[in-house]
PDB file of the backbone (N, CA, C, O) and the ligand in Angstrom, with CONECT records:
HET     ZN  A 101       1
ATOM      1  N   UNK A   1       0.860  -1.209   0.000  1.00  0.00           N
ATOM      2  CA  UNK A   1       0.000   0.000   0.000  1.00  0.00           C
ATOM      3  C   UNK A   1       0.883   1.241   0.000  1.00  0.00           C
ATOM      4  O   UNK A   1       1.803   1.423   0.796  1.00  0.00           O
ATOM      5  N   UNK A   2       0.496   2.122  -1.019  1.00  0.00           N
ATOM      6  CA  UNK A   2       1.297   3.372  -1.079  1.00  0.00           C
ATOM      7  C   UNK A   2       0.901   4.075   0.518  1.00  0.00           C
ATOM      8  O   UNK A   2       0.014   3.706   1.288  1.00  0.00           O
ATOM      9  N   UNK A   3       2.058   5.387   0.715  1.00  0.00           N
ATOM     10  CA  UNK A   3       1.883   5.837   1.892  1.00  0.00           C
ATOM     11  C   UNK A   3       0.363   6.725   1.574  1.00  0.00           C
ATOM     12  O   UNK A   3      -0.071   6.957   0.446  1.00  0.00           O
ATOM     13  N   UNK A   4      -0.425   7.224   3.153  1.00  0.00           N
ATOM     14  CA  UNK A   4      -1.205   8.064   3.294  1.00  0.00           C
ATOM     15  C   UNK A   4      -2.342   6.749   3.796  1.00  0.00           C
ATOM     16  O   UNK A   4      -1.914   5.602   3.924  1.00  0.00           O
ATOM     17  N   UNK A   5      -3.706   7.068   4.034  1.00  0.00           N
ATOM     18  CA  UNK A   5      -4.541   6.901   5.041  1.00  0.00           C
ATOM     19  C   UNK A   5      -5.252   5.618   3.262  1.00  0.00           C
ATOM     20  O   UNK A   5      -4.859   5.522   2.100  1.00  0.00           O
ATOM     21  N   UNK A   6      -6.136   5.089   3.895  1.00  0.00           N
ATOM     22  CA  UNK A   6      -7.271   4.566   3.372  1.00  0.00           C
ATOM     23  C   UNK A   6      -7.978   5.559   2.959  1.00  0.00           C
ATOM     24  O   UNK A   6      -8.128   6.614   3.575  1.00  0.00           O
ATOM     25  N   UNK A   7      -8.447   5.282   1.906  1.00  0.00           N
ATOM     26  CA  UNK A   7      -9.460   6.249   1.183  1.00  0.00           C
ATOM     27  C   UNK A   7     -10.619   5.875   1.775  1.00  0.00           C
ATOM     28  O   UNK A   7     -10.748   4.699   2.113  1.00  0.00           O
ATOM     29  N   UNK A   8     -11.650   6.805   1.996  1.00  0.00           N
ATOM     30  CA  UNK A   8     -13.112   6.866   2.950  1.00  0.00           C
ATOM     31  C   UNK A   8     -13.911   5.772   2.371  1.00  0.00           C
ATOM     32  O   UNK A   8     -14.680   4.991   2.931  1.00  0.00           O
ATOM     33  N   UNK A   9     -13.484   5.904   0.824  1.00  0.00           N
ATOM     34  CA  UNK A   9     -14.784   5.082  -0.269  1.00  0.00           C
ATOM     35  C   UNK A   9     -14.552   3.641   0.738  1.00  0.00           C
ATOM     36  O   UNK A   9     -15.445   3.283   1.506  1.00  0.00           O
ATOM     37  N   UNK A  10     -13.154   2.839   0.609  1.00  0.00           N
ATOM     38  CA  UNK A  10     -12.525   1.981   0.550  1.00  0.00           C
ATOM     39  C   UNK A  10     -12.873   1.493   2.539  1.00  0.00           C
ATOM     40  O   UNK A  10     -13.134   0.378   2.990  1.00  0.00           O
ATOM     41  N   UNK A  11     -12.765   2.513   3.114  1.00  0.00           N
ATOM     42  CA  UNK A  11     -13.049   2.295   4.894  1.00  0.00           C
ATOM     43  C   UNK A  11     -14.374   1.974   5.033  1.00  0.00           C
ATOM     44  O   UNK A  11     -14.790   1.226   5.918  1.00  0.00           O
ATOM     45  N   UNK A  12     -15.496   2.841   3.668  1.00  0.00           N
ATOM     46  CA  UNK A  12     -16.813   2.869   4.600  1.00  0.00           C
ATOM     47  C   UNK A  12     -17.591   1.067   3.304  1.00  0.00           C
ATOM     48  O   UNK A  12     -18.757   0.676   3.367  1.00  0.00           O
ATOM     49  N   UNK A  13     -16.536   0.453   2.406  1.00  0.00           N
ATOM     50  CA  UNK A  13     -16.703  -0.477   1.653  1.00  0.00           C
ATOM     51  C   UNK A  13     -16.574  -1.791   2.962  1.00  0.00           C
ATOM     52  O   UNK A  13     -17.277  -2.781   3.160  1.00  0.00           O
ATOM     53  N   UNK A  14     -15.299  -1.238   3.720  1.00  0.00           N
ATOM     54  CA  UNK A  14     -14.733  -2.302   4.641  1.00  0.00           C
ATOM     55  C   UNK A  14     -15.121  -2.237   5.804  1.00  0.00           C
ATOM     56  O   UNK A  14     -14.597  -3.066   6.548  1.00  0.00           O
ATOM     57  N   UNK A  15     -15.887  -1.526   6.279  1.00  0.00           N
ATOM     58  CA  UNK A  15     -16.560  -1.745   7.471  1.00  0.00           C
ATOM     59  C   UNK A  15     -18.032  -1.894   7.041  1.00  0.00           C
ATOM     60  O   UNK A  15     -18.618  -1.824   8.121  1.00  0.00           O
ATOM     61  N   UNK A  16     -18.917  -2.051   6.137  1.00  0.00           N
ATOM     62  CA  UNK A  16     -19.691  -3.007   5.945  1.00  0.00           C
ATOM     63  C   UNK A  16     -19.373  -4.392   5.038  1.00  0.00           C
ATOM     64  O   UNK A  16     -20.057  -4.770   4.086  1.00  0.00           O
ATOM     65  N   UNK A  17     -18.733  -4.744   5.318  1.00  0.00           N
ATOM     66  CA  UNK A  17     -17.990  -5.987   5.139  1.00  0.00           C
ATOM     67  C   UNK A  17     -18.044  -6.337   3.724  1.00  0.00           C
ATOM     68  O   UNK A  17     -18.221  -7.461   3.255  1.00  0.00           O
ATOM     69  N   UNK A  18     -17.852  -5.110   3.027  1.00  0.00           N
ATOM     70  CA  UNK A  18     -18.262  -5.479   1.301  1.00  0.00           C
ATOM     71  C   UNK A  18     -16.848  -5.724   0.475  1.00  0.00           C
ATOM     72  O   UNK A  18     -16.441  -5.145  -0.533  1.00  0.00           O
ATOM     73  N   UNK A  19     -16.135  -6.972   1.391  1.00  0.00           N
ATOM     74  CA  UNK A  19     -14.830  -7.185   1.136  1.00  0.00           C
ATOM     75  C   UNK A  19     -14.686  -7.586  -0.728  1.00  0.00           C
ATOM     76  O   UNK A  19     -13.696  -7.283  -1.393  1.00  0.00           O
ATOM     77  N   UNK A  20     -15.599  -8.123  -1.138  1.00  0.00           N
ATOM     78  CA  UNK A  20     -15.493  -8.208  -2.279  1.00  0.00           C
ATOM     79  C   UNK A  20     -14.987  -6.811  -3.224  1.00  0.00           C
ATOM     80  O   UNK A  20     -14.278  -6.848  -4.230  1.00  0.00           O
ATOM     81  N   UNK A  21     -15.483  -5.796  -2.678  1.00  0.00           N
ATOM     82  CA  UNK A  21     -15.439  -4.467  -3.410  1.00  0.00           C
ATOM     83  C   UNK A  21     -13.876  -3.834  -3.015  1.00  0.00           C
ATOM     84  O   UNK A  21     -13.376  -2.909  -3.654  1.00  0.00           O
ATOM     85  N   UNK A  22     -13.350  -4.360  -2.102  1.00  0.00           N
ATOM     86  CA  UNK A  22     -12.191  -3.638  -1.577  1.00  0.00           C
ATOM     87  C   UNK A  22     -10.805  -4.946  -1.606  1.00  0.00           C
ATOM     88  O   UNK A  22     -10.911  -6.164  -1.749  1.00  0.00           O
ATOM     89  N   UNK A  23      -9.491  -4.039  -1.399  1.00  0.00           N
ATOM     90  CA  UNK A  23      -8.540  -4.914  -1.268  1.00  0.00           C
ATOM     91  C   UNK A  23      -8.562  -5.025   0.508  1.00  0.00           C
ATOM     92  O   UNK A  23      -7.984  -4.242   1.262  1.00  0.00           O
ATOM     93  N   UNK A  24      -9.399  -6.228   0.921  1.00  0.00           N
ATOM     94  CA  UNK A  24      -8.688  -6.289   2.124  1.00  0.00           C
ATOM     95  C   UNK A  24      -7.627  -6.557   2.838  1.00  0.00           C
ATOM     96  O   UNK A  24      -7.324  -5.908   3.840  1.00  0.00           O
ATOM     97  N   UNK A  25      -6.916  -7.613   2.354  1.00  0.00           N
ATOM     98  CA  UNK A  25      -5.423  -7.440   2.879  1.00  0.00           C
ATOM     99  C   UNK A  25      -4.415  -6.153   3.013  1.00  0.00           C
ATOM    100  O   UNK A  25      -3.609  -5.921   3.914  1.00  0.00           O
ATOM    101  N   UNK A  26      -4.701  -5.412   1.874  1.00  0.00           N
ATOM    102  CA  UNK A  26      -3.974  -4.033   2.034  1.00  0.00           C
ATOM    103  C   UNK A  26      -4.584  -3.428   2.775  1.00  0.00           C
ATOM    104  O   UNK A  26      -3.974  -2.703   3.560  1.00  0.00           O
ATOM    105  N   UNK A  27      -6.370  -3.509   2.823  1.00  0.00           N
ATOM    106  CA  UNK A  27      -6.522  -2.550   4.096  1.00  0.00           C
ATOM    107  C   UNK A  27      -6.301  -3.017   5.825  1.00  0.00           C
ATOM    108  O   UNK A  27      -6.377  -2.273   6.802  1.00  0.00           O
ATOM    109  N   UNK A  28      -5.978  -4.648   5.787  1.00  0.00           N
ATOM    110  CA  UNK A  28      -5.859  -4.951   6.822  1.00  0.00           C
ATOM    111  C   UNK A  28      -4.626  -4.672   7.280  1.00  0.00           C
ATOM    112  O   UNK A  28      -4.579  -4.267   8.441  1.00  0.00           O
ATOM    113  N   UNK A  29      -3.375  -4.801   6.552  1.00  0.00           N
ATOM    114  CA  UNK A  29      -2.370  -4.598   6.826  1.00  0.00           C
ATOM    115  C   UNK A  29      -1.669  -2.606   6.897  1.00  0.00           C
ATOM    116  O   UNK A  29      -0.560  -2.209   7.252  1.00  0.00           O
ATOM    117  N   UNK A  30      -2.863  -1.822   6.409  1.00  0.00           N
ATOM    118  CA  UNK A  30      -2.371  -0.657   6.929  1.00  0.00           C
ATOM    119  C   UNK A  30      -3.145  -0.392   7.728  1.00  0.00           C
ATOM    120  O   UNK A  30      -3.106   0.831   7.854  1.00  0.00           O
ATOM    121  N   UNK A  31      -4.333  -1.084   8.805  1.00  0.00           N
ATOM    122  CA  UNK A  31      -4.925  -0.944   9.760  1.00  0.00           C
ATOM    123  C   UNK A  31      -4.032  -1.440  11.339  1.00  0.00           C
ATOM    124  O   UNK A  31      -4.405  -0.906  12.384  1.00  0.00           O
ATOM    125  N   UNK A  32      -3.042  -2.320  11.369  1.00  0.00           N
ATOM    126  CA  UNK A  32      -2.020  -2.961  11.826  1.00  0.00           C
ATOM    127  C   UNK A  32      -1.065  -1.910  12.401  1.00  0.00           C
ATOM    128  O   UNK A  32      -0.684  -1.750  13.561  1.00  0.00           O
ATOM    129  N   UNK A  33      -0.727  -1.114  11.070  1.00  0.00           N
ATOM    130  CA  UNK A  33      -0.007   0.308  11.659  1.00  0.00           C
ATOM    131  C   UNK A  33      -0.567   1.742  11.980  1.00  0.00           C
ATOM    132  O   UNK A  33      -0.011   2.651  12.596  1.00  0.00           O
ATOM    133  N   UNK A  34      -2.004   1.701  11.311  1.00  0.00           N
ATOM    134  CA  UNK A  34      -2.428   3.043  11.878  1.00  0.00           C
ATOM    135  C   UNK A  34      -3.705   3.121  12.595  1.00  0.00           C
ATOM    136  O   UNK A  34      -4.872   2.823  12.341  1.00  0.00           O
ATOM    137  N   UNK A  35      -3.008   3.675  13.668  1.00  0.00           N
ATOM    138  CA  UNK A  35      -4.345   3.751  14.946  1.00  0.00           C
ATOM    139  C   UNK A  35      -5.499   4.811  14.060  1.00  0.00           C
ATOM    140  O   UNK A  35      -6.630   4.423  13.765  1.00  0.00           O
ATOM    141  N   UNK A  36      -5.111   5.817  13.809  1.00  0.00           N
ATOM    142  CA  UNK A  36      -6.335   6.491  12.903  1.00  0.00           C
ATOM    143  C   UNK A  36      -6.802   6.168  12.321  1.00  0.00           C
ATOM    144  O   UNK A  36      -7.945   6.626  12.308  1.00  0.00           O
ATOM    145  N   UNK A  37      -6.518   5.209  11.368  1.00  0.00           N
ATOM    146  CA  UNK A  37      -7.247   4.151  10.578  1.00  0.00           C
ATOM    147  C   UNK A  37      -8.149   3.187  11.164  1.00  0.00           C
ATOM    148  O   UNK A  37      -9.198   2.946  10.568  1.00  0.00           O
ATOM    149  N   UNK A  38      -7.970   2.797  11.889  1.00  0.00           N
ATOM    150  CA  UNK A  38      -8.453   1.949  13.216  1.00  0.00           C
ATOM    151  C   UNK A  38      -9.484   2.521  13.910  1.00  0.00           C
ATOM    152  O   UNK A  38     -10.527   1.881  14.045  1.00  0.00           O
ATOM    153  N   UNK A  39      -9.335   3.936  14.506  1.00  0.00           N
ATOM    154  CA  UNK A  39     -10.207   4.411  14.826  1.00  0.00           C
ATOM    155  C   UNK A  39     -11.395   4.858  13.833  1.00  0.00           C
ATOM    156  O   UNK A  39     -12.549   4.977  14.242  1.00  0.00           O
ATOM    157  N   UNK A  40     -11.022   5.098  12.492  1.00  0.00           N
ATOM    158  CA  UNK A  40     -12.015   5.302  11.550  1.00  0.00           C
ATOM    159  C   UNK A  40     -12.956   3.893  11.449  1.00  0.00           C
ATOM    160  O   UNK A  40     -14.171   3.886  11.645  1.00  0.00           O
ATOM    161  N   UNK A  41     -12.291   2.919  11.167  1.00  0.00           N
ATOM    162  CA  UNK A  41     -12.902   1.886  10.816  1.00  0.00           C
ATOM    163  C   UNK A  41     -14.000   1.438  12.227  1.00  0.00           C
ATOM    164  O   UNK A  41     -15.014   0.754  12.091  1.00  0.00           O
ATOM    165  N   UNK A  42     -13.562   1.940  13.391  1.00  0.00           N
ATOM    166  CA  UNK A  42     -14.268   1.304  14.757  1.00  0.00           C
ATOM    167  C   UNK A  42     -15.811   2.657  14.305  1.00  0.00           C
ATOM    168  O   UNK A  42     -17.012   2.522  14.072  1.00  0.00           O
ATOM    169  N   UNK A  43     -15.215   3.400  14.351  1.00  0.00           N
ATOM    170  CA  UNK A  43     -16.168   4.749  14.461  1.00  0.00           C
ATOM    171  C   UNK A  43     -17.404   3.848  13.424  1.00  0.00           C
ATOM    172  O   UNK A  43     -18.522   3.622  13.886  1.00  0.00           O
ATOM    173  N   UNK A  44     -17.053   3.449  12.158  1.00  0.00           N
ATOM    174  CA  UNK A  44     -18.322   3.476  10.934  1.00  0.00           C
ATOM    175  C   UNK A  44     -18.680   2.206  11.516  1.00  0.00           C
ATOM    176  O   UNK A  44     -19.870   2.128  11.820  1.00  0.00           O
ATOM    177  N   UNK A  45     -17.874   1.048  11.785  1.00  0.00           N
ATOM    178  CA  UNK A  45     -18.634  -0.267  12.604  1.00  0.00           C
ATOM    179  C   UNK A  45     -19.977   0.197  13.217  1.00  0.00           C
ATOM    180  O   UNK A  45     -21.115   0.158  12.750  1.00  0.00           O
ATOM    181  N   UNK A  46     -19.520   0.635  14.368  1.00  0.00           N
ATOM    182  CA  UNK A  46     -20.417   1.419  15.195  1.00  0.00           C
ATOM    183  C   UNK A  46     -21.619   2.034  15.152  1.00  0.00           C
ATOM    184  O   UNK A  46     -22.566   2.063  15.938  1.00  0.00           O
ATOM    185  N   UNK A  47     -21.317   2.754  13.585  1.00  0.00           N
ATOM    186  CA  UNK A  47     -22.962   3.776  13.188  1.00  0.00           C
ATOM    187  C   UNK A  47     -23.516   2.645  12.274  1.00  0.00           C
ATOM    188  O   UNK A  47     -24.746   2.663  12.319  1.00  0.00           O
ATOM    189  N   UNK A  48     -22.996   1.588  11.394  1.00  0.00           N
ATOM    190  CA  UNK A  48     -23.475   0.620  10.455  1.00  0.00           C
ATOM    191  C   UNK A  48     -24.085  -0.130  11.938  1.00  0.00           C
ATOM    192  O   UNK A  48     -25.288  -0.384  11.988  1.00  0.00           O
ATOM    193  N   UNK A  49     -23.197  -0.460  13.113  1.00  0.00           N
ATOM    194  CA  UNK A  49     -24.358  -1.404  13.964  1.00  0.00           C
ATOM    195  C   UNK A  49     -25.653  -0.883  14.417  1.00  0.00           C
ATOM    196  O   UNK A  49     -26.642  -1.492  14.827  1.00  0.00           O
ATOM    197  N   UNK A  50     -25.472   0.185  14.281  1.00  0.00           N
ATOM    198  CA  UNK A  50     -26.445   1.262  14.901  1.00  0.00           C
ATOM    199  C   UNK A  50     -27.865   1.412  14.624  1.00  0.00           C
ATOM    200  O   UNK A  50     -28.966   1.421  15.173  1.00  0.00           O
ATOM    201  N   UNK A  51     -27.089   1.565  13.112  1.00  0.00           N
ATOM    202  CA  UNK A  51     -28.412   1.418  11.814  1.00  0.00           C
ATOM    203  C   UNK A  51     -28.974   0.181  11.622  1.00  0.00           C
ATOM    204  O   UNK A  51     -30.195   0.035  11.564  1.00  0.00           O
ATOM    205  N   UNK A  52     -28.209  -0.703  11.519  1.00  0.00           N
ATOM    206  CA  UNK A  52     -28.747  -1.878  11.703  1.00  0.00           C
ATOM    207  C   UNK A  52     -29.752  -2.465  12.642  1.00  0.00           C
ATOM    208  O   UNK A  52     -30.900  -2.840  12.404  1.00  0.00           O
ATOM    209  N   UNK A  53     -29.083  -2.464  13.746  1.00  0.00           N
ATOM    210  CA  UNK A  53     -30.276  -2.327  15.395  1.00  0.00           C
ATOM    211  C   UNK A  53     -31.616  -1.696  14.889  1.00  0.00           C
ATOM    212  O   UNK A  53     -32.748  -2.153  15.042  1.00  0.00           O
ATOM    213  N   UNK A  54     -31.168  -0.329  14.132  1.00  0.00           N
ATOM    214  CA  UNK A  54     -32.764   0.511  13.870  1.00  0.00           C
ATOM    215  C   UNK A  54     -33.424  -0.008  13.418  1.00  0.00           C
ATOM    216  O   UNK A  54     -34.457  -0.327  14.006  1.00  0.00           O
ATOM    217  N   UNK A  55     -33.142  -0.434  11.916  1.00  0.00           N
ATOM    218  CA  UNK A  55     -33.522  -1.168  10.710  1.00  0.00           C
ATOM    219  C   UNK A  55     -34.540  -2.121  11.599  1.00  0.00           C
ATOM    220  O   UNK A  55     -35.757  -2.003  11.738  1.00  0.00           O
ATOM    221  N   UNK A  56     -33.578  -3.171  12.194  1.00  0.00           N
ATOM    222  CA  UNK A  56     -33.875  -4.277  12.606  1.00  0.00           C
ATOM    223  C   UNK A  56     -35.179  -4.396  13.731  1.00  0.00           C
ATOM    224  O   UNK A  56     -35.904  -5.382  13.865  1.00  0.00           O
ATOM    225  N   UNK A  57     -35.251  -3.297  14.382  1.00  0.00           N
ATOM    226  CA  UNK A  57     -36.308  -2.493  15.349  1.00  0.00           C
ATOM    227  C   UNK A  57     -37.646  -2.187  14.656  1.00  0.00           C
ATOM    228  O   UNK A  57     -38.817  -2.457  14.921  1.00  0.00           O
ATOM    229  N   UNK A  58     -37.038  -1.535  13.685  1.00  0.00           N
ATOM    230  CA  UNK A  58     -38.397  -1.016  13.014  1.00  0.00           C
ATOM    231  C   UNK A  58     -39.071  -2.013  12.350  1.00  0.00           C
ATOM    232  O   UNK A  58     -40.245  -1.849  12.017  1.00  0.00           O
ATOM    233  N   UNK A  59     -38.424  -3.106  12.099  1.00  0.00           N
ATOM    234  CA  UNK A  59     -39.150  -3.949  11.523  1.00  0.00           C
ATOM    235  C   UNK A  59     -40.590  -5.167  12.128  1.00  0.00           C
ATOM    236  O   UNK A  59     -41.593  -5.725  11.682  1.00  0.00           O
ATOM    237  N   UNK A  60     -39.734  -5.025  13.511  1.00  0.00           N
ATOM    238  CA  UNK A  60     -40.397  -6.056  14.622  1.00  0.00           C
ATOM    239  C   UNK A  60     -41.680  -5.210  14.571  1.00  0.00           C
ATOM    240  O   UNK A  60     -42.704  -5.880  14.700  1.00  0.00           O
ATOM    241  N   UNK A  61     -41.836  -4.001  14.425  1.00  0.00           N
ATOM    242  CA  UNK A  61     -43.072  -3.229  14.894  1.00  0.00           C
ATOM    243  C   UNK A  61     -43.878  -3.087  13.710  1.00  0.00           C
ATOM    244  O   UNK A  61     -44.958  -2.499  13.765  1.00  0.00           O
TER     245      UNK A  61
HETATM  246 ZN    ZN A 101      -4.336   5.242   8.027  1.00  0.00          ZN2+
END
């Protein structure tokens, strides 16, 4: 992986697990060295579980 961060497209591909669409090994392996990266990727987990829960809420009703 060239230097600089993950591209957003590529973080918000890989934290809904649309590994097909992304290189994950390269993004796994510059997640390894960068905590900001890391923290990006925890942050969108987080609002994708979020939404999900909603989704998943609104549906029961
Ligand atoms: Zn990074």
């Amino acid at each position: 992986m060239p230097p600089g961060h993950i591209h957003d497209d590529d973080l918000d591909l890989y934290a809904m697990r649309r590994f097909y669409a992304v290189d994950r090994k390269a993004i796994e392996e510059h997640l390894i060295l960068c905590r900001d990266c890391q923290r990006r990727v925890a942050a969108l987990e987080a609002l994708i579980d979020a939404l999900k829960i909603d989704r998943e809420d609104r549906g029961k009703m």
